[in-house]
N, C-alpha and C positions, 0 to 999 in steps of 0.2 A: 845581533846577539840575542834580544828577547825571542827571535824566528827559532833560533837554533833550541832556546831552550825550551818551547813549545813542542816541538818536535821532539826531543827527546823523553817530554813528559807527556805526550802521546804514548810514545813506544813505550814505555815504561808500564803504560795502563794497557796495551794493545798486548806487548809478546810477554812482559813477568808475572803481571800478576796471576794468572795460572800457571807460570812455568815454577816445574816441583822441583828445580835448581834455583830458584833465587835468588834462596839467600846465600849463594854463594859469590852472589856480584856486590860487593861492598860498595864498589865506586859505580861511578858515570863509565870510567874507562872502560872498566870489566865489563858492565853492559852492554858497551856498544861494540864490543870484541863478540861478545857472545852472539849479539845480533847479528854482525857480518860473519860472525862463524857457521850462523845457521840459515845464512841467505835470508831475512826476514828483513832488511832495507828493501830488497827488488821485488820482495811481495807487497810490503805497503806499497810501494810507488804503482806497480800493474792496478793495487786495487782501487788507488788514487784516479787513475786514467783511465779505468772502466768507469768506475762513479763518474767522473767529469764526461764522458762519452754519454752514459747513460741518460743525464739529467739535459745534454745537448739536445739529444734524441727524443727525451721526453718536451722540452720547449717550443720542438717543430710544430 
């Protein structure tokens, strides 16, 4: 549970706080609609396994 709400309090700092729609997400629900409404789950995750490839790659 604490997993999940890190994550979403990532996303929250990563896609709202610039997004000039905000405040129109009152809830967590509306958030995370808005999120998979603008594909910005399958962005973080790519950008998650680039960094993790990266830092692999930088170790060698």
């Amino acid at each position: 549970m604490e997993q999940d709400q890190t994550i979403v309090t990532q996303n929250l700092m990563r896609f709202c706080y610039t997004c000039d729609h905000a405040h129109g997400c009152d809830t967590e629900e509306m958030s995370k609609q808005c999120w998979s409404e603008q594909d910005f789950a399958a962005d973080a995750v790519a950008e998650e396994d680039m960094t993790a490839e990266l830092l692999r790659q930088y170790a060698m």
